[in-house]
PDBQT receptor file of N, H, CA, C and O in Angstrom, charges set to zero:
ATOM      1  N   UNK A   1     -17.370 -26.984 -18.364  1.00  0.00    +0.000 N 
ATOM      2  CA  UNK A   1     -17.019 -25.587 -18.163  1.00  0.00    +0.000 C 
ATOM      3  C   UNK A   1     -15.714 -25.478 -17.379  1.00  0.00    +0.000 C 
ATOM      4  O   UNK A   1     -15.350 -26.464 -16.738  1.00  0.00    +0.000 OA
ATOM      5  N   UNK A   2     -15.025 -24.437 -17.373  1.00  0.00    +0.000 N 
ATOM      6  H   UNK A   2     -15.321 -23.636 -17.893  1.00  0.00    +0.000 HD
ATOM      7  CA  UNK A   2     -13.754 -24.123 -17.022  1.00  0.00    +0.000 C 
ATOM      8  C   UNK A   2     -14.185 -23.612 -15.298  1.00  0.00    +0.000 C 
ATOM      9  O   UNK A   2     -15.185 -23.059 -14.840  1.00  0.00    +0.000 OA
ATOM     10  N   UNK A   3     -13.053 -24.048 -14.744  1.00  0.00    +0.000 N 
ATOM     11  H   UNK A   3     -12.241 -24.497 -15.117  1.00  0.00    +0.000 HD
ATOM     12  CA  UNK A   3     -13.365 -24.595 -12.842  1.00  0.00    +0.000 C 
ATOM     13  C   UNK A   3     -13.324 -22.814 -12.568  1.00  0.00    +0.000 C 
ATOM     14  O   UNK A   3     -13.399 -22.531 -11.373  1.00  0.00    +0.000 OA
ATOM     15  N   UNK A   4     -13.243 -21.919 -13.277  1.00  0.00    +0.000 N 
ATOM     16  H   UNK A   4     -13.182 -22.149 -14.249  1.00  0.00    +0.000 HD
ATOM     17  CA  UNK A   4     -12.816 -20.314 -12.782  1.00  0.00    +0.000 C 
ATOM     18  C   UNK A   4     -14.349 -20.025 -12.828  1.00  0.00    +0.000 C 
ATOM     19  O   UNK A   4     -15.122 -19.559 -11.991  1.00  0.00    +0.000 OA
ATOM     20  N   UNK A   5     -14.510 -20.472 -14.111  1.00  0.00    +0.000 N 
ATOM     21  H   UNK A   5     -13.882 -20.850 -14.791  1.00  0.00    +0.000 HD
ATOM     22  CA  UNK A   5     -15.999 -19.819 -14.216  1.00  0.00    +0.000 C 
ATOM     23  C   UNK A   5     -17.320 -20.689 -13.609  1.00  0.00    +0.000 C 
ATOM     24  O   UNK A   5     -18.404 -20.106 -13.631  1.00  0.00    +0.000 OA
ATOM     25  N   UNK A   6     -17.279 -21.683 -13.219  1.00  0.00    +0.000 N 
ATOM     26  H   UNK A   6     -16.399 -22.157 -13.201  1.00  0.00    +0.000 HD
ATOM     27  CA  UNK A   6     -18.108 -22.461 -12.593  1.00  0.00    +0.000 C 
ATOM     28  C   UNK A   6     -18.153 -21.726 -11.388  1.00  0.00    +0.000 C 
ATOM     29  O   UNK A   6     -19.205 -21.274 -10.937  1.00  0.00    +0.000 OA
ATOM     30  N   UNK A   7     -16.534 -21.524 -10.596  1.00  0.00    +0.000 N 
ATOM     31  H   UNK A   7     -15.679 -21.891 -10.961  1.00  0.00    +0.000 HD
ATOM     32  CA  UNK A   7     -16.696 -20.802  -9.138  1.00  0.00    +0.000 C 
ATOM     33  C   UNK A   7     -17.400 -19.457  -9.487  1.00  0.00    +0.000 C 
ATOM     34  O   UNK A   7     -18.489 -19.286  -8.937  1.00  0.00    +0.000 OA
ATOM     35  N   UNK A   8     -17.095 -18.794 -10.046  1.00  0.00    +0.000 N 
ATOM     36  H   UNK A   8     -16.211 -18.932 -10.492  1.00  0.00    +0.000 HD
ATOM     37  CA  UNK A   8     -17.637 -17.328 -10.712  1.00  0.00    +0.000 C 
ATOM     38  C   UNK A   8     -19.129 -17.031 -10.411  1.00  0.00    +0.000 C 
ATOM     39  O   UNK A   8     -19.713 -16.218  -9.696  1.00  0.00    +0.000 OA
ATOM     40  N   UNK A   9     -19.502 -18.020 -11.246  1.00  0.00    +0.000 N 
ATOM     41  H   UNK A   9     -19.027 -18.681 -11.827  1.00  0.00    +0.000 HD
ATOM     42  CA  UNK A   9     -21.091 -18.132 -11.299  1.00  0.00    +0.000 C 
ATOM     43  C   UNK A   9     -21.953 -18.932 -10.059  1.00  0.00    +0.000 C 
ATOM     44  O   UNK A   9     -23.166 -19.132 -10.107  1.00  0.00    +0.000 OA
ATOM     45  N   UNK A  10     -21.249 -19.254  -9.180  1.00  0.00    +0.000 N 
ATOM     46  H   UNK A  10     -20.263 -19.091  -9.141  1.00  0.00    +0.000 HD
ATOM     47  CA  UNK A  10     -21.629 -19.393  -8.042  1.00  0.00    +0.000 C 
ATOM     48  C   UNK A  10     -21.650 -18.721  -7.141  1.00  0.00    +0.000 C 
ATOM     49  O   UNK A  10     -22.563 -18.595  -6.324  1.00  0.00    +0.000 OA
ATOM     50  N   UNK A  11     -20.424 -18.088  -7.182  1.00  0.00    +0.000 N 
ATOM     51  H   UNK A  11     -19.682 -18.190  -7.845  1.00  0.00    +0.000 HD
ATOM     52  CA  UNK A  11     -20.509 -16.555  -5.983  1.00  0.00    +0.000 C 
ATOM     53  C   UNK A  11     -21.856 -15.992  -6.606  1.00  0.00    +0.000 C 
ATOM     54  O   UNK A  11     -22.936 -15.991  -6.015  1.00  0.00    +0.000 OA
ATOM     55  N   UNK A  12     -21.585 -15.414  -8.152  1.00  0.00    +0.000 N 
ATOM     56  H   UNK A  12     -20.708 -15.415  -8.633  1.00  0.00    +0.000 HD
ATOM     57  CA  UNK A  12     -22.783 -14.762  -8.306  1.00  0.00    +0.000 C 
ATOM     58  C   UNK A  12     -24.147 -14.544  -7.849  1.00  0.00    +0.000 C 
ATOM     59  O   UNK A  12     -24.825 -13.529  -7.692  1.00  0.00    +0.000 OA
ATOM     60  N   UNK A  13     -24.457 -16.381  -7.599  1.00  0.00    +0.000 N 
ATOM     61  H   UNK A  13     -23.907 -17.206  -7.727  1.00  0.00    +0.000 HD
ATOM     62  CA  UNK A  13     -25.471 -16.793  -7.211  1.00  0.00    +0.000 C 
ATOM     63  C   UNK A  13     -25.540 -16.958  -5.690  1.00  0.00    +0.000 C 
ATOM     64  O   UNK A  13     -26.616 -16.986  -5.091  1.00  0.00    +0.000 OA
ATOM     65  N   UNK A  14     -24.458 -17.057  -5.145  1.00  0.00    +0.000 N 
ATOM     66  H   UNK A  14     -23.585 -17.034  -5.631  1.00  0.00    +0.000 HD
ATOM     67  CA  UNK A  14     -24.777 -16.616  -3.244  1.00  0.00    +0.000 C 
ATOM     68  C   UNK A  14     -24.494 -15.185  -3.285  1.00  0.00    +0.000 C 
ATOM     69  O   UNK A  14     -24.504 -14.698  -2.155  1.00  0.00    +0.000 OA
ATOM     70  N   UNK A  15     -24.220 -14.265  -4.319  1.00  0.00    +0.000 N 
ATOM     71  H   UNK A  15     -24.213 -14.660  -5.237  1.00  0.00    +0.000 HD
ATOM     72  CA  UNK A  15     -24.553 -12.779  -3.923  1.00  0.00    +0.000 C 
ATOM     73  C   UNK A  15     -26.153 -12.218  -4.151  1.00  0.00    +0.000 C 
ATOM     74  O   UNK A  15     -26.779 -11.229  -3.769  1.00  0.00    +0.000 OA
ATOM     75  N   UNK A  16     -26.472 -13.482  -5.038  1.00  0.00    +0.000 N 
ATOM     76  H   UNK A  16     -25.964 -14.286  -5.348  1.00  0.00    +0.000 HD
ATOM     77  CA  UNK A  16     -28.136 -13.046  -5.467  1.00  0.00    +0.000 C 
ATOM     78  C   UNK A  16     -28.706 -13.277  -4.263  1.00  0.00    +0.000 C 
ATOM     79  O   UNK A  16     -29.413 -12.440  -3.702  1.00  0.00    +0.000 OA
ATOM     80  N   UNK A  17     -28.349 -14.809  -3.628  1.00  0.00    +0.000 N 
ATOM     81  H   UNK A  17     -27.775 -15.489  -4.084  1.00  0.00    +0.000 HD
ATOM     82  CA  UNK A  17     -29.424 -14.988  -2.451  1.00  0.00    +0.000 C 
ATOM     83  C   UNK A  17     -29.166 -13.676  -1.050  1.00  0.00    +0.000 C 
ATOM     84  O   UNK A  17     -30.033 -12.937  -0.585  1.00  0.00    +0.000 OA
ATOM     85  N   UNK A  18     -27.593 -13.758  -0.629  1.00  0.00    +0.000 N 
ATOM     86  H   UNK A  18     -26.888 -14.359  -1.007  1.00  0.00    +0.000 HD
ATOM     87  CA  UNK A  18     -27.418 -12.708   0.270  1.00  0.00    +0.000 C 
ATOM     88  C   UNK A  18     -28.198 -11.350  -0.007  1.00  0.00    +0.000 C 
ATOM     89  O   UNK A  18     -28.602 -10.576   0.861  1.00  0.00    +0.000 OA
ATOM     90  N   UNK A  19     -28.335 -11.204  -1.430  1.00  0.00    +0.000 N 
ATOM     91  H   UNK A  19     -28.007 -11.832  -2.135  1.00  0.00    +0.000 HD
ATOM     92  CA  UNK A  19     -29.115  -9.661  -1.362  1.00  0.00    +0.000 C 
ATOM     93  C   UNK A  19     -30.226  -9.843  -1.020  1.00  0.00    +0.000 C 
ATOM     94  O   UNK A  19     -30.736  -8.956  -0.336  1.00  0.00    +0.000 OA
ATOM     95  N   UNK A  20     -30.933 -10.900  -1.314  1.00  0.00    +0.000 N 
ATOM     96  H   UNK A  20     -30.519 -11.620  -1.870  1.00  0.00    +0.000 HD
ATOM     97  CA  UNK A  20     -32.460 -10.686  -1.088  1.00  0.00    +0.000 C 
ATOM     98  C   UNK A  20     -32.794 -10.508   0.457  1.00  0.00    +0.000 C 
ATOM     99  O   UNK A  20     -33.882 -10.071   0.830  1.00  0.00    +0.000 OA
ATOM    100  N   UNK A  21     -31.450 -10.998   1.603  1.00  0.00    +0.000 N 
ATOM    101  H   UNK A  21     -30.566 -11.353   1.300  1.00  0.00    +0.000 HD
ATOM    102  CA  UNK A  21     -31.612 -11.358   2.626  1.00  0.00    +0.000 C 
ATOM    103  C   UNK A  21     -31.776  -9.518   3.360  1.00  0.00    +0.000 C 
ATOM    104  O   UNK A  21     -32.452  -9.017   4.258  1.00  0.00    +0.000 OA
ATOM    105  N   UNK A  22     -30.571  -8.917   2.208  1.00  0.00    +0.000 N 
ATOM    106  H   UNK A  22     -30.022  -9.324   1.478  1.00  0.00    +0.000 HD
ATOM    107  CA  UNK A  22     -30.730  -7.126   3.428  1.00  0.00    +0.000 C 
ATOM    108  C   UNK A  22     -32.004  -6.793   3.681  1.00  0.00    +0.000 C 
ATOM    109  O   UNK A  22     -32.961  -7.171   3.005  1.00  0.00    +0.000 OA
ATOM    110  N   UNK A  23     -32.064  -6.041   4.709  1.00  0.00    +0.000 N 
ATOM    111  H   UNK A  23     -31.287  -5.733   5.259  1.00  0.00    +0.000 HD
ATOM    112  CA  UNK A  23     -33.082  -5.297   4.690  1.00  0.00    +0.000 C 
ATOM    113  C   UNK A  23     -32.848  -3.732   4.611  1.00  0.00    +0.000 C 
ATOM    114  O   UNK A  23     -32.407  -3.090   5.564  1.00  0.00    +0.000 OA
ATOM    115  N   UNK A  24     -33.267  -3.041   3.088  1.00  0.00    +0.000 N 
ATOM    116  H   UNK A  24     -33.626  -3.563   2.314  1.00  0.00    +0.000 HD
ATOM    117  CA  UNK A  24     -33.510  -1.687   2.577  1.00  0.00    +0.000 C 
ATOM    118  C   UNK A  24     -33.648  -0.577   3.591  1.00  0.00    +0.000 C 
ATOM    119  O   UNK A  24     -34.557  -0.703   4.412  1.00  0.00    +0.000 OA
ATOM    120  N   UNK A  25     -33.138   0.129   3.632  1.00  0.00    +0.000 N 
ATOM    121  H   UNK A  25     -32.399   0.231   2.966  1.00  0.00    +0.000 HD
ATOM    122  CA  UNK A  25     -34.065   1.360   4.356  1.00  0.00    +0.000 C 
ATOM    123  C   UNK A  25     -35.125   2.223   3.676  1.00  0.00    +0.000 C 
ATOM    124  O   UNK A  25     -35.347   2.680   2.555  1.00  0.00    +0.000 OA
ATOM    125  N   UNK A  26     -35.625   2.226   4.789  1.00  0.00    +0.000 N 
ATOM    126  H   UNK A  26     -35.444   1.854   5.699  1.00  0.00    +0.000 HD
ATOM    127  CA  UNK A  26     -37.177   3.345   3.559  1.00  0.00    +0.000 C 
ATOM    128  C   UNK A  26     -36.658   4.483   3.112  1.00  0.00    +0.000 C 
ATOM    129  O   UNK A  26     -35.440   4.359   3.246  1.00  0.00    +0.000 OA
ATOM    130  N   UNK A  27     -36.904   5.539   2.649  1.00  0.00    +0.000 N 
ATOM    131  H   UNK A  27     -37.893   5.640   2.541  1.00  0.00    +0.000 HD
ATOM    132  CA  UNK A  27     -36.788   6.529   1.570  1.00  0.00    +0.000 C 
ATOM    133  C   UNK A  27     -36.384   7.705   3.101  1.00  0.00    +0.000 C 
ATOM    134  O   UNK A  27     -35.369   8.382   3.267  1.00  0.00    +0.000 OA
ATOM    135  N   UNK A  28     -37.503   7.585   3.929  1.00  0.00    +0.000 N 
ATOM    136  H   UNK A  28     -38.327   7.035   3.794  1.00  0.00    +0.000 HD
ATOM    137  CA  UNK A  28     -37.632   8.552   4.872  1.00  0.00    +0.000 C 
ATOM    138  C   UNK A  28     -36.210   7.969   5.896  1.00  0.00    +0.000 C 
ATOM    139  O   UNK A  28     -35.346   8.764   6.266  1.00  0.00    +0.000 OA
ATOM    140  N   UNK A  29     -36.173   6.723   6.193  1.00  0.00    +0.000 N 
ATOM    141  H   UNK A  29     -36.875   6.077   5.893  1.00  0.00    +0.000 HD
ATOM    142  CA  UNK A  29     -34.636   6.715   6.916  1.00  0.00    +0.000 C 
ATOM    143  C   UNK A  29     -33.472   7.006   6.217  1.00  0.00    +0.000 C 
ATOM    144  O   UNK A  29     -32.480   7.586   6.658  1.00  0.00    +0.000 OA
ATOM    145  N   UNK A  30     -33.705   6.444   4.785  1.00  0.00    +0.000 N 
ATOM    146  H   UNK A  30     -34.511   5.973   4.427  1.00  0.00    +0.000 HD
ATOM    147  CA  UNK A  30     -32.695   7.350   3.838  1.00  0.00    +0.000 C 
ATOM    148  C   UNK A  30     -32.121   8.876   3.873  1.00  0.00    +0.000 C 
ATOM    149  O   UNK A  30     -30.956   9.273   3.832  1.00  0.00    +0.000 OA
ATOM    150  N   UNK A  31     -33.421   9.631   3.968  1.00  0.00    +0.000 N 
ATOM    151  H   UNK A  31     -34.367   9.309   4.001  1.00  0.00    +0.000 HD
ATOM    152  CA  UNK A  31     -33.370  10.971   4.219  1.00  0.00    +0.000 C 
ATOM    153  C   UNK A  31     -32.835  11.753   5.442  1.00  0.00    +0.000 C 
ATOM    154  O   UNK A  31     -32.237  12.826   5.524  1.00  0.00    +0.000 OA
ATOM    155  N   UNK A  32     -33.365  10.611   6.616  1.00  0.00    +0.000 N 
ATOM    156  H   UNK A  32     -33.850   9.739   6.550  1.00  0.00    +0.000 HD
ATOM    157  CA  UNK A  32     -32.471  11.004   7.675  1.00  0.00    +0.000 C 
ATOM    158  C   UNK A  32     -31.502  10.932   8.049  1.00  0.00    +0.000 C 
ATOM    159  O   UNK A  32     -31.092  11.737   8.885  1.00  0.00    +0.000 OA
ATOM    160  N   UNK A  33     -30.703   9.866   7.542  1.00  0.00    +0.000 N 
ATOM    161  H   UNK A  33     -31.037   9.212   6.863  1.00  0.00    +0.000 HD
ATOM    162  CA  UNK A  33     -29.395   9.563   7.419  1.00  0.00    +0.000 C 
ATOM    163  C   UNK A  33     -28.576  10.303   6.575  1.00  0.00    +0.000 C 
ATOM    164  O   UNK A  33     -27.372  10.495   6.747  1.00  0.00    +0.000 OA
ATOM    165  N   UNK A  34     -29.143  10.644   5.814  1.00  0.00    +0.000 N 
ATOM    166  H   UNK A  34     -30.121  10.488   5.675  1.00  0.00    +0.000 HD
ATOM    167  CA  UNK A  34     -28.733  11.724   4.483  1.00  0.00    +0.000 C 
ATOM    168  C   UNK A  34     -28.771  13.184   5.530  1.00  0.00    +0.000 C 
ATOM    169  O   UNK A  34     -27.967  14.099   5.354  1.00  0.00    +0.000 OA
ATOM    170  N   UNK A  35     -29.543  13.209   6.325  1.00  0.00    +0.000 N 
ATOM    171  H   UNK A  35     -30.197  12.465   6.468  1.00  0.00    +0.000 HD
ATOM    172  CA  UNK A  35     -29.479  14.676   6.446  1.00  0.00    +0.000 C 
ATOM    173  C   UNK A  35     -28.607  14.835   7.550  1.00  0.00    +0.000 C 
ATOM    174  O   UNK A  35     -28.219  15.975   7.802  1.00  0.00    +0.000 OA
ATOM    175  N   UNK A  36     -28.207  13.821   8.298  1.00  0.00    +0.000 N 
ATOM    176  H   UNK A  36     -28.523  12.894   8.093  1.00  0.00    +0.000 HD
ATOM    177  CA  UNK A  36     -27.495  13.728   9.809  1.00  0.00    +0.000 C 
ATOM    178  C   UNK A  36     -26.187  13.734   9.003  1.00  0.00    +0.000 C 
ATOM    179  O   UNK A  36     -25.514  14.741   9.223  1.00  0.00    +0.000 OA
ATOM    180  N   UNK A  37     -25.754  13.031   8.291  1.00  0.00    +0.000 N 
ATOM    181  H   UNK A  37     -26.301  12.213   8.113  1.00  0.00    +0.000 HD
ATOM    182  CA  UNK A  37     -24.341  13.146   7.916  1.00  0.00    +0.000 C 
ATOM    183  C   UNK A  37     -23.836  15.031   6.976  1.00  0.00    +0.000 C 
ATOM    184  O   UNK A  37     -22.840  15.755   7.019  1.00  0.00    +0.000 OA
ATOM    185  N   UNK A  38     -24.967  15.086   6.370  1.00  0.00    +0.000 N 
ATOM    186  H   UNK A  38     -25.775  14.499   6.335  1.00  0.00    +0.000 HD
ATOM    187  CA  UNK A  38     -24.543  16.523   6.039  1.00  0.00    +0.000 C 
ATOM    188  C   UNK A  38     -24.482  17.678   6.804  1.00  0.00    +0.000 C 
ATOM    189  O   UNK A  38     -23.840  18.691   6.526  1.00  0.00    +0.000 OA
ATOM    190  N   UNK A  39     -25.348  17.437   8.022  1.00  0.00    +0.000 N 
ATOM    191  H   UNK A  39     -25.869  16.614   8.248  1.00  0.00    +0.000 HD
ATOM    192  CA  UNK A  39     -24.994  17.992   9.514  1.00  0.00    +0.000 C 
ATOM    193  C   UNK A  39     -23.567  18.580  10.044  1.00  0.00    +0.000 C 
ATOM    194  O   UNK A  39     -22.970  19.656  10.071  1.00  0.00    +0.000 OA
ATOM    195  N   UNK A  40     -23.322  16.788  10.578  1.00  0.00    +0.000 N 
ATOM    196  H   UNK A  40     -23.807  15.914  10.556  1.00  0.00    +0.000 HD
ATOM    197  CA  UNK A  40     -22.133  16.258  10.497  1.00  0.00    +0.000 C 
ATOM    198  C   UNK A  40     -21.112  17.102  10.218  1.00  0.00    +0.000 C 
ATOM    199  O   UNK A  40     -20.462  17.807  10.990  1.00  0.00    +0.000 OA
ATOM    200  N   UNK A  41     -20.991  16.908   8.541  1.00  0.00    +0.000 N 
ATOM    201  H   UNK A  41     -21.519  16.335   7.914  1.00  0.00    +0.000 HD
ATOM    202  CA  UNK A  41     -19.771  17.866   7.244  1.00  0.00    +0.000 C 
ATOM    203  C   UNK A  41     -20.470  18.850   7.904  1.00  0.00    +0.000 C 
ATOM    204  O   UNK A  41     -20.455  18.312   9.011  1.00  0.00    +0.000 OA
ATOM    205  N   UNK A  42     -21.055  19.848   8.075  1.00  0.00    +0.000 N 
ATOM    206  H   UNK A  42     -21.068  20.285   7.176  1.00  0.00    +0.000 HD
ATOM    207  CA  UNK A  42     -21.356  20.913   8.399  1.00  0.00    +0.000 C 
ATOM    208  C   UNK A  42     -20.899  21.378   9.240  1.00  0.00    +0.000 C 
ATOM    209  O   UNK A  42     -20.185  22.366   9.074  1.00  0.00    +0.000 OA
ATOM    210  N   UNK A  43     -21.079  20.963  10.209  1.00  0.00    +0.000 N 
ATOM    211  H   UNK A  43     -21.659  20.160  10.344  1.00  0.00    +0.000 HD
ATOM    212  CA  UNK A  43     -20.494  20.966  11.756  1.00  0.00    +0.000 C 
ATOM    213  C   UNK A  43     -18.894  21.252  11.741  1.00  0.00    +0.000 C 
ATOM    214  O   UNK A  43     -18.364  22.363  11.765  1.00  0.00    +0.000 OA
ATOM    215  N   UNK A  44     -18.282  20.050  11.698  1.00  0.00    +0.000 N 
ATOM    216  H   UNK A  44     -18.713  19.147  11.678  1.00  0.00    +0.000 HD
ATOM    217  CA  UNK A  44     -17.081  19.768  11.391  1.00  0.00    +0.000 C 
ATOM    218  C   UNK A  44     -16.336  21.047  10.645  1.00  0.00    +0.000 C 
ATOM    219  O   UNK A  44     -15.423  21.708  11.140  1.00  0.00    +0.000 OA
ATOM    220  N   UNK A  45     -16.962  21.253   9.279  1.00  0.00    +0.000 N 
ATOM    221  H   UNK A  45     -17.704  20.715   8.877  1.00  0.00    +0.000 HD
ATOM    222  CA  UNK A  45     -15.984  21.679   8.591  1.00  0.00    +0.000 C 
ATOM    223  C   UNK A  45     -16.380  23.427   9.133  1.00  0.00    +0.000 C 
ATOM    224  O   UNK A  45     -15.367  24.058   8.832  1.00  0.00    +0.000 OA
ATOM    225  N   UNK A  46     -17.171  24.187   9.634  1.00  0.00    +0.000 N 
ATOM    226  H   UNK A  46     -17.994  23.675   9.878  1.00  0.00    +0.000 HD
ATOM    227  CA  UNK A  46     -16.830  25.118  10.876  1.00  0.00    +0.000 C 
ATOM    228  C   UNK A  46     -15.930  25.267  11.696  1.00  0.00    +0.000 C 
ATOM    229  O   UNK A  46     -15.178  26.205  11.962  1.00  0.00    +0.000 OA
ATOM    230  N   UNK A  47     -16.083  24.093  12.148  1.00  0.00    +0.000 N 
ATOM    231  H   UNK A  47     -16.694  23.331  11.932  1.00  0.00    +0.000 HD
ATOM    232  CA  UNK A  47     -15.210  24.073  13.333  1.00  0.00    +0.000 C 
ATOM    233  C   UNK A  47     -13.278  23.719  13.112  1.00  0.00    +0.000 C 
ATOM    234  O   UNK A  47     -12.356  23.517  13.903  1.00  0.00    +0.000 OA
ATOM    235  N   UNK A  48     -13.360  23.772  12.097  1.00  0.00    +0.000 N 
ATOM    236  H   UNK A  48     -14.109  23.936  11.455  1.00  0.00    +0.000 HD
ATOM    237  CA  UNK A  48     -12.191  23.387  11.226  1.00  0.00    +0.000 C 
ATOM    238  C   UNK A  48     -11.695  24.622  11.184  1.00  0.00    +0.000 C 
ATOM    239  O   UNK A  48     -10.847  25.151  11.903  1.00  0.00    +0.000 OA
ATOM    240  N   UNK A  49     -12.560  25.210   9.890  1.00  0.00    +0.000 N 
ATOM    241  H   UNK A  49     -13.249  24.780   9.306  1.00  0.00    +0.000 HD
ATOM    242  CA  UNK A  49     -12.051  26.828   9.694  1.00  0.00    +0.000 C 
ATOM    243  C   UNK A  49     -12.028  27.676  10.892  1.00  0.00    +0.000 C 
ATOM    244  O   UNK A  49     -11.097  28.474  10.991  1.00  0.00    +0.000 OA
ATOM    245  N   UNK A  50     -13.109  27.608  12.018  1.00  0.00    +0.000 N 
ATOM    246  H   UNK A  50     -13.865  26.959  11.938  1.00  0.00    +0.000 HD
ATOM    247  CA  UNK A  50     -12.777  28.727  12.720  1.00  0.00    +0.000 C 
ATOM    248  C   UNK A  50     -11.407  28.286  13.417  1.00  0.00    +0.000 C 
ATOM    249  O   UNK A  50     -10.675  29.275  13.419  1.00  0.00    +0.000 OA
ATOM    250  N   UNK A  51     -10.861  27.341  13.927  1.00  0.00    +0.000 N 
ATOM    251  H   UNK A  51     -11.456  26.538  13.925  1.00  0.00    +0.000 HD
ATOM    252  CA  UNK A  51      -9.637  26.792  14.566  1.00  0.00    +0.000 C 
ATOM    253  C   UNK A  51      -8.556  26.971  13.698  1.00  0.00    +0.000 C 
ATOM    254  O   UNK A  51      -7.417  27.155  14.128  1.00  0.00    +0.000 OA
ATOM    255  N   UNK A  52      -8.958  26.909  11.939  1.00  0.00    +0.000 N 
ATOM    256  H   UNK A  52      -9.883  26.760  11.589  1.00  0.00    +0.000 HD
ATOM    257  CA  UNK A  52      -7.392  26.963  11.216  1.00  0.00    +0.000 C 
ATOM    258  C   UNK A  52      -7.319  28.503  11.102  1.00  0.00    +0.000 C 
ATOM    259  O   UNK A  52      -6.238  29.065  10.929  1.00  0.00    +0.000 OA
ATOM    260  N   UNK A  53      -8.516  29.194  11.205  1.00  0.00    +0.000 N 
ATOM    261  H   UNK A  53      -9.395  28.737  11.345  1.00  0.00    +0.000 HD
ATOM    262  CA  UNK A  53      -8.940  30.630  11.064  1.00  0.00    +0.000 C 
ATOM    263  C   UNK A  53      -7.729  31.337  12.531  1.00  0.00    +0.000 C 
ATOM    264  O   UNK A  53      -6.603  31.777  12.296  1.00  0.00    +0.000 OA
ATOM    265  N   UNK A  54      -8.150  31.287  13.475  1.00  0.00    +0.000 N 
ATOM    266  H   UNK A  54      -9.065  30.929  13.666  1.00  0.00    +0.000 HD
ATOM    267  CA  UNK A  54      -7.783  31.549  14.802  1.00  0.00    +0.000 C 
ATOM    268  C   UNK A  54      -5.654  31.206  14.817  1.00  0.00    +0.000 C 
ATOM    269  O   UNK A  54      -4.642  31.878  15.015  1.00  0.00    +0.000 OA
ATOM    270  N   UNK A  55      -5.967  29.914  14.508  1.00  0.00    +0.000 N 
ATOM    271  H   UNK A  55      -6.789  29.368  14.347  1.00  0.00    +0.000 HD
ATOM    272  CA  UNK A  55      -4.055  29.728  14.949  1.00  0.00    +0.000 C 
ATOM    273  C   UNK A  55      -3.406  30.088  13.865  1.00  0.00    +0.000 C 
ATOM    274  O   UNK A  55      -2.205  30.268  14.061  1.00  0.00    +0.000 OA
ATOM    275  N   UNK A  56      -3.912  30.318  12.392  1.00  0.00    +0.000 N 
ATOM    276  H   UNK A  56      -4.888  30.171  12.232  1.00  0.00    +0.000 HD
ATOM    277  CA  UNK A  56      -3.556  31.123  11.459  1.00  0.00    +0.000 C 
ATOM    278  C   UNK A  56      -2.634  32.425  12.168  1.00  0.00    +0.000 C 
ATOM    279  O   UNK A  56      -1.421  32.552  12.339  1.00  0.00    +0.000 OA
ATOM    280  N   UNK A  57      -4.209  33.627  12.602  1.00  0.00    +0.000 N 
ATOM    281  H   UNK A  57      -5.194  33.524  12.463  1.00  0.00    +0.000 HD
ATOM    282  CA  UNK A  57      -3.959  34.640  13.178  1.00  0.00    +0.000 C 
ATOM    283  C   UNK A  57      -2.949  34.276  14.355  1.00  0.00    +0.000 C 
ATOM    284  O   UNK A  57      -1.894  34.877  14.148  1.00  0.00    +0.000 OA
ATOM    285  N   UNK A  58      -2.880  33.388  15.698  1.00  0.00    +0.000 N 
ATOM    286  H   UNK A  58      -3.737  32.899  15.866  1.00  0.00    +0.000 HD
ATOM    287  CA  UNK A  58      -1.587  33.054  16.783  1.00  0.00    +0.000 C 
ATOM    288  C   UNK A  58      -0.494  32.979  15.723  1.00  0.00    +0.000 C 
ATOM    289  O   UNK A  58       0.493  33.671  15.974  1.00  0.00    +0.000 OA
ATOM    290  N   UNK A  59      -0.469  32.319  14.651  1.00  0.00    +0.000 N 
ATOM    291  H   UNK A  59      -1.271  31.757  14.446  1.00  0.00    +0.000 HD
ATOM    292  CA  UNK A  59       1.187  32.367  14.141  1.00  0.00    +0.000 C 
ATOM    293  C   UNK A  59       1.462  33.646  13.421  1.00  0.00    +0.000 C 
ATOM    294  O   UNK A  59       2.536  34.247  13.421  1.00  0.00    +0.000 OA
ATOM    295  N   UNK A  60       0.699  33.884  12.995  1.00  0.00    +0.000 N 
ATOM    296  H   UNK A  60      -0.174  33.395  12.995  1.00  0.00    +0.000 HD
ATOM    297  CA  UNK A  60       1.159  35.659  12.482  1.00  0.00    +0.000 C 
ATOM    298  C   UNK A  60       1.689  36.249  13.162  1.00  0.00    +0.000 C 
ATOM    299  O   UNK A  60       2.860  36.518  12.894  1.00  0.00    +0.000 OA
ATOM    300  N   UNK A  61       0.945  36.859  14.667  1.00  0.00    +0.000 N 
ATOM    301  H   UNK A  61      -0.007  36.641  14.885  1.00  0.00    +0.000 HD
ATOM    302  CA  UNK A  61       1.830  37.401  15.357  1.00  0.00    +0.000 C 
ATOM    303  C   UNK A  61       2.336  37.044  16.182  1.00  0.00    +0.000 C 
ATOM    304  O   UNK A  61       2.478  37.739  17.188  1.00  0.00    +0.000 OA
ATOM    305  N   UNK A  62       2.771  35.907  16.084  1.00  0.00    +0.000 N 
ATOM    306  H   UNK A  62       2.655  35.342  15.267  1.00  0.00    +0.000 HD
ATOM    307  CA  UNK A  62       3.758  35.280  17.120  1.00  0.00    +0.000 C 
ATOM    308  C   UNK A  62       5.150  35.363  15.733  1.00  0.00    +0.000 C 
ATOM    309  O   UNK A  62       6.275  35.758  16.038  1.00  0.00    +0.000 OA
ATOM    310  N   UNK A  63       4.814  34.938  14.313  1.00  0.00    +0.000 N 
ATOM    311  H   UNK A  63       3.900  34.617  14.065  1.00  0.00    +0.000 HD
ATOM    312  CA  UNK A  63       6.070  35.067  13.545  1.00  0.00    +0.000 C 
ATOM    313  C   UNK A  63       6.175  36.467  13.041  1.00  0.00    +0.000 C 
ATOM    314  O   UNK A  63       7.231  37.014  12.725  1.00  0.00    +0.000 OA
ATOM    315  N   UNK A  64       5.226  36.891  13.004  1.00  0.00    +0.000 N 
ATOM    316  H   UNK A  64       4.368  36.447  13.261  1.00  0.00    +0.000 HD
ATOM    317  CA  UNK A  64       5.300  38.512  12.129  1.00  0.00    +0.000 C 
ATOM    318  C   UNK A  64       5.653  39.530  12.240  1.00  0.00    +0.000 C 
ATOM    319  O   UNK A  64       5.476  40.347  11.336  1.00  0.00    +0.000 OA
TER     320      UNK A  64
């Protein structure tokens, strides 16, 4: 066999063993993690608009 694909198919095979090694999160830490980060974007992107909201209005009438 050609030395590219010999290496090839060996990574393959230490990516098979490394996977078996993770450990998954359950469905329910899934969910919480899922729900903390959409928080998160939530949070954030408030606090975004009310600040681009606000110095919007300071440059208006400071230029207007």
């Amino acid at each position: 066999m050609l030395p590219q694909v010999e290496k090839s198919l060996q990574f393959l095979r230490e990516v098979r063993v490394e996977a078996r090694k993770v450990t998954w999160p359950t469905t329910r830490e899934a969910t919480g993690a899922t729900w903390v980060v959409v928080g998160m974007v939530a949070f954030i992107s408030l606090f975004l608009f009310v600040v681009d909201f606000f110095l919007s209005r300071f440059i208006n009438y400071v230029v207007g």
